[in-house]
N, C-alpha and C positions, 0 to 999 in steps of 0.2 A: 139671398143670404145663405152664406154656406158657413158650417159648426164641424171645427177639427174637435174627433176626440182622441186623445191621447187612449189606447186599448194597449190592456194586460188582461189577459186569463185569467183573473183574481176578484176578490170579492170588490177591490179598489177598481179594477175594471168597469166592472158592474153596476157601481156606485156613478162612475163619470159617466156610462150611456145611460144610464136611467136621465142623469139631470141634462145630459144631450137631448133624450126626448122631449123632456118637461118644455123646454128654452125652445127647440124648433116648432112646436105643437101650434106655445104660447106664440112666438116671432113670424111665425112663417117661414122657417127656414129648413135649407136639407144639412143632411149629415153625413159627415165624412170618417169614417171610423178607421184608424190608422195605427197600425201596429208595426215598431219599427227592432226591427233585428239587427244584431253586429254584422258588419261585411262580411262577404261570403272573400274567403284569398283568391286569390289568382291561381286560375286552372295548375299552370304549370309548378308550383309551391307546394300546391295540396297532395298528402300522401293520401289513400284510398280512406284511413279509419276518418280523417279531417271529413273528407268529400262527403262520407256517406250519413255523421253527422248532423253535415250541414244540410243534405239534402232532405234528410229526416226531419231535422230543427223548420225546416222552411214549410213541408209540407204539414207536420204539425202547426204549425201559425195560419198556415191559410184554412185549416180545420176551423179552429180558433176563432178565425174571422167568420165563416160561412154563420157556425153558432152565434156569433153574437149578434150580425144581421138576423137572425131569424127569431131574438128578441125582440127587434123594432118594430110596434105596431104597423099596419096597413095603411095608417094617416103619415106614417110621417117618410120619408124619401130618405133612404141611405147606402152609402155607393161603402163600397170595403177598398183598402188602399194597404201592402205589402212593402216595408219600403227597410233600407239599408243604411244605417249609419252607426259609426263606434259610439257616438253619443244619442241617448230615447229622443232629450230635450231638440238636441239641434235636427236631428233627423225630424220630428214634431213642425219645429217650427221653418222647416224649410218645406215640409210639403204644406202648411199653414199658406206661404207664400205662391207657392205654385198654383195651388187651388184656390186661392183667392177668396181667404177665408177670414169673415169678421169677430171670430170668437174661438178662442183655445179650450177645451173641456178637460176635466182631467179630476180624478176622483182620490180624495187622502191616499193618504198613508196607511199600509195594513194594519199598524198597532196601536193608531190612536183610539180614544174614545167614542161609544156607540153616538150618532148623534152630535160628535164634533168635529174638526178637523186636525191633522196631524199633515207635516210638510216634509215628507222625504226628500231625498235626493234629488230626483228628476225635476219634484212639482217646485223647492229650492230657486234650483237652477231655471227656470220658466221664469218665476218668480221677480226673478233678479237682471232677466234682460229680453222677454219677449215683447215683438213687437205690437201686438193685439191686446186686446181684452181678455182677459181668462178668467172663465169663470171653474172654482172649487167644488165639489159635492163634497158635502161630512160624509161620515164613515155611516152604512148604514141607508143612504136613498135611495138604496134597490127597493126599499122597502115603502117608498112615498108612494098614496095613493090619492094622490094630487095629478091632476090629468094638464091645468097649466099655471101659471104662475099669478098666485095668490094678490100679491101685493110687495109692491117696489121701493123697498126700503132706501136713501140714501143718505151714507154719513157724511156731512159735512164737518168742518174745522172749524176752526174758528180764525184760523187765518184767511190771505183772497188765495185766490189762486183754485178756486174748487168748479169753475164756468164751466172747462171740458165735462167734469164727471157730472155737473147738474144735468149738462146738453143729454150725454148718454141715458143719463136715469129717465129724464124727458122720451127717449128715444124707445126707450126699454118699454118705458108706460105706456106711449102711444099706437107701439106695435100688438102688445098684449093685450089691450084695454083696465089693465090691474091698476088699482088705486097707487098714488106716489105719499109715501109718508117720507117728510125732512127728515132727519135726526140731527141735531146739535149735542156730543156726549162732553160732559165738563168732570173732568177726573180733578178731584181738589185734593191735591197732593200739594208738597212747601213750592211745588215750579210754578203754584198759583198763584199766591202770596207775594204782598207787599211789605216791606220792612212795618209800615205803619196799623197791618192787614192787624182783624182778630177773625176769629173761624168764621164769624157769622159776616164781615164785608165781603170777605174774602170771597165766600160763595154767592153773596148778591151779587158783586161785582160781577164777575163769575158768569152768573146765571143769566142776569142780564146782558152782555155781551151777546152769548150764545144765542138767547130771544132775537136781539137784534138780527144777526147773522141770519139767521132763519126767515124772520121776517123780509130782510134785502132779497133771499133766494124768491122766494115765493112772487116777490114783485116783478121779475126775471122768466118765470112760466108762462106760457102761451097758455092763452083764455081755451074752456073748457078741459080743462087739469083736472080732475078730484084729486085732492091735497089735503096732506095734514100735516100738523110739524109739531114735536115734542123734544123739548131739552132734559136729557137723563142727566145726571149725577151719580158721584159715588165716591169713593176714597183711591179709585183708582178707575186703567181706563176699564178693568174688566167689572167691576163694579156698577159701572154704570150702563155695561152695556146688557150686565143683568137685570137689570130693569125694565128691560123692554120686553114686548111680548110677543109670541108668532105662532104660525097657525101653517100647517106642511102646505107649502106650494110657493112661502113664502124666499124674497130671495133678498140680500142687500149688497149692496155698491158703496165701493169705498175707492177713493183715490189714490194714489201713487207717491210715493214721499219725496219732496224737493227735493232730494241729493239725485231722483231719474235723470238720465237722459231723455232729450226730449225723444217724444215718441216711441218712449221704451216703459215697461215698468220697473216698478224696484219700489218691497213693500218694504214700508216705513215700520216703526215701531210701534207705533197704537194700530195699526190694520194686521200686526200679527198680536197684539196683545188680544185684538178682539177673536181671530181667526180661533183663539180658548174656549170659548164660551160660547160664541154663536152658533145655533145649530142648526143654522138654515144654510142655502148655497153661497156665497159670496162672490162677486165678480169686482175682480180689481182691475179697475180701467189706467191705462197709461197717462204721464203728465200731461201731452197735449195727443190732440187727433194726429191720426198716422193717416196717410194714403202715398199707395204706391207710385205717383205724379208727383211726388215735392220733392 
């Protein structure tokens, strides 16, 4: 198993290969750390001040690279990759392709909050049509001193449609050996409610659905699982997903919003409502499994 990480020279850098090592340590996998520069022009184009520039710009990046391999522990395997395109994202996930890579790493945004995550430009753009898993580090996991992953949180819906991302969280858990907690989160806003609703059906209804839900997944887990499962609340989805509790090493999974294409992601509205408050890693898995064979 190979782990793209999306590398910048920046504290957000930092942030994405720390949770690159946490994820290869726990999985068993190597790392690919990959930092992608604008095209270089074409020899004949380039006036000398462009050339010297760009040769400068490149040879600073492969600096760039050598240092940040020589963060990565001695346990974990990591190759450094230089690579060229007008776009971070699509350059990212074409060398994802080429390497034959099952997980995209990529660390916030420089101005979000210590401890949460923030969605620039790039991580955006990923966001909205890559075709892997990617997983988020919050601002701040340089700082985890979490050697591998704690405990494998996964949100479930409470629509169907959540079987890929159980499979994953399954997959997550088995390779790590880290406990799998469900999550069912029920934000009881008026899109809960029934003309006939008062606050109080509203939320049992509610609450009980969710139970249910959770209950179907769990019967769905291959024997020898440690499992738990807990339905949060709240007045909203951030609300409820205050409620929960974590502990650094900790990571959760959340699925892909119906409007993806298949085999692509595209986060939905409550996976960026939570993306607020959680302040563990998140990996948001695509609407159905991707292989390079279909």
């Amino acid at each position: 198993m190979r782990l793209v990480v999306g590398y910048l020279a920046t504290p957000s850098g930092a942030d994405g290969l720390a949770l690159a090592v946490l994820l290869a340590r726990s999985l068993g996998a190597e790392i690919d750390i990959c930092l992608v520069l604008p095209p270089e022009e074409p020899v004949g184009v380039r006036i000398p001040t462009e050339s010297a520039y760009e040769d400068l710009l490149a040879d600073q990046a492969v600096e760039w690279l050598v240092e940040a391999r020589a963060t990565v522990p001695d346990d974990v395997v990591a190759r450094t990759h230089l690579r060229y395109h007008e776009s971070f994202a699509q350059g990212l996930l074409d060398a994802a392709r080429e390497l034959d890579a099952s997980l995209i790493v990529i660390g916030a945004a420089g101005d979000g909050l210590l401890g949460r995550h923030s969605i620039g430009s790039v991580t955006g753009e990923l966001l909205h049509c890559a075709h892997l898993p990617m997983a988020l580090a919050p601002r701040g996991m340089r700082h985890s001193t979490a050697k591998r992953i704690g405990q494998v949180t996964c949100a479930l819906g409470t629509r169907a449609g959540a079987d890929v991302l159980l499979r994953e969280a399954v997959r997550v858990t088995e390779l790590s050996g880290a406990p799998l907690r469900l999550v069912s989160l029920v934000p009881l806003d008026a899109s809960t409610r029934r003309r006939s609703d008062t606050q109080a059906s509203a939320r049992e209804r509610s609450l009980a659905h969710a139970g249910a839900v959770l209950e179907t997944a769990k019967t769905a887990l291959p024997k020898g699982i440690s499992v738990d499962s807990q339905v949060a609340d709240g007045t909203s989805v951030e609300s409820a997903v205050s409620k929960l509790e974590w502990t650094d090493g900790d990571v959760m999974m959340v699925g892909s919003s119906r409007l993806a294409r298949p085999r692509h992601l595209f986060l939905g509205s409550t996976a960026a409502k939570m993306l607020r408050v959680v302040p563990v890693p998140m990996i948001v898995v695509p609407k159905e499994e991707y292989s390079d064979h279909d």
